[in-house]
N, C-alpha and C positions, 0 to 999 in steps of 0.2 A: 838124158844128157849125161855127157862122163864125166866125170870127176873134173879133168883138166880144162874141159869146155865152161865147167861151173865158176871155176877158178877163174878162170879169163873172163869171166864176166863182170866177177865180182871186182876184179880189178880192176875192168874198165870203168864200173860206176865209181868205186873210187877212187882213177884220176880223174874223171869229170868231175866229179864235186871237188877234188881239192882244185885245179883249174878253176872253177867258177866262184869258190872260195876267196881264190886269188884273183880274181879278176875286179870281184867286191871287194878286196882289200886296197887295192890300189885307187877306187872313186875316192873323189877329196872329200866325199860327205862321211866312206866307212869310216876316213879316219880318225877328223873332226870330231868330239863330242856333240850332243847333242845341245843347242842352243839352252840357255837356261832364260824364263821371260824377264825382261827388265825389270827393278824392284825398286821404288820410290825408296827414297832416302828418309828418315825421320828427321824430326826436330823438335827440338823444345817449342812451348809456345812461350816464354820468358824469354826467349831471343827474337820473337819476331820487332822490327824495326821501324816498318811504316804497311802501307798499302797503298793500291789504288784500284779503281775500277772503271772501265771503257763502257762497259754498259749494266745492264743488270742482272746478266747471266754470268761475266765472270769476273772474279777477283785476285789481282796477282801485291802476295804477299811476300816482303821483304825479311829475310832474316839475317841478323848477322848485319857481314861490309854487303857481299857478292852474291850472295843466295837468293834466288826468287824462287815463289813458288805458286800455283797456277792453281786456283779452285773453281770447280765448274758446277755449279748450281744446279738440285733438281728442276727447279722451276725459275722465274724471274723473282729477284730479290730487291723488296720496293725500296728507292731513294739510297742505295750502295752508289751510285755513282756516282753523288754528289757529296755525302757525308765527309763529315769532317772524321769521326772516329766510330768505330765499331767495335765490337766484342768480336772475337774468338774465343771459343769456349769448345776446349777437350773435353771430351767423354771417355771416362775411364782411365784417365792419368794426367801427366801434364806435357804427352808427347802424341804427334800429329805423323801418323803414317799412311794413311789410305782418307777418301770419303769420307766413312764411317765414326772415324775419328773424332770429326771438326761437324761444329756448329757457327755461321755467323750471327750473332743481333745487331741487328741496324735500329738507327730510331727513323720514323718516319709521324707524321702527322696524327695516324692514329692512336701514337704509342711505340713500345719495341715490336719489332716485326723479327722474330724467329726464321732462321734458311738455312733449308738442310744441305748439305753439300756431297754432289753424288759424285767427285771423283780431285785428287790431288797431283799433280805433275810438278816433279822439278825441271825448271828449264835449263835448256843448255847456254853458256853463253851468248851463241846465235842467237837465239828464240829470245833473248832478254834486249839483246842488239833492236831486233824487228820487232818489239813493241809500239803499237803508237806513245806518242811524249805523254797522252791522257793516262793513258793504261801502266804505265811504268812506275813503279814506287823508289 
């Protein structure tokens, strides 16, 4: 191969790659950053406000005027749905960001019944909107 053939070559592959370069530059995804996952908000547990509960898997708690917040139970959590007051209890500070965070105690017939809680959502106004009237705090 001559020289000048090697040369044409080489510049062919590099305006196809800059061509397809720009071809990925122009998709609305190249240009976008990459999504970052949605990231629950914290809170004191000294602001929360009221609670309620629709069954015995979940509990949506009040902070603040406007703020609800939405715990979902590893397992069912006996007599939450009826109680008049419950514990919240932080682990490791006195702020509530994931699961891991929060503990409720309820009392129930046997005594306090401990529940672990496997995951935290703030709802969106919607989602507080479309609450049953039971489940709304």
């Amino acid at each position: 191969m001559s020289r000048n053939a090697a040369l044409s070559a080489v510049a062919a592959i590099l305006l196809l790659g800059g061509a397809t370069m720009a071809a990925a530059a122009d998709t609305p995804d190249a240009k976008a950053p990459p999504a970052k996952p949605a990231r629950n908000q914290c809170f004191w547990t000294r602001n929360v406000t009221g609670f309620a509960a629709a069954d015995e898997h979940t509990l949506n708690v009040r902070v603040n005027v406007k703020d609800v917040y939405q715990f979902e139970m590893f397992g069912h959590c006996p007599d939450i749905d009826w109680n008049q007051s419950i514990a919240l209890v932080s682990r490791g500070g006195s702020s509530i960001c994931d699961g891991m965070d929060a503990e409720i105690i309820t009392h129930s017939p046997l005594g306090p019944q401990r529940c672990q809680v496997r995951s935290v959502k703030k709802l969106t106004p919607e989602e507080i909107a479309a609450l049953p009237k039971r489940g709304r705090p």
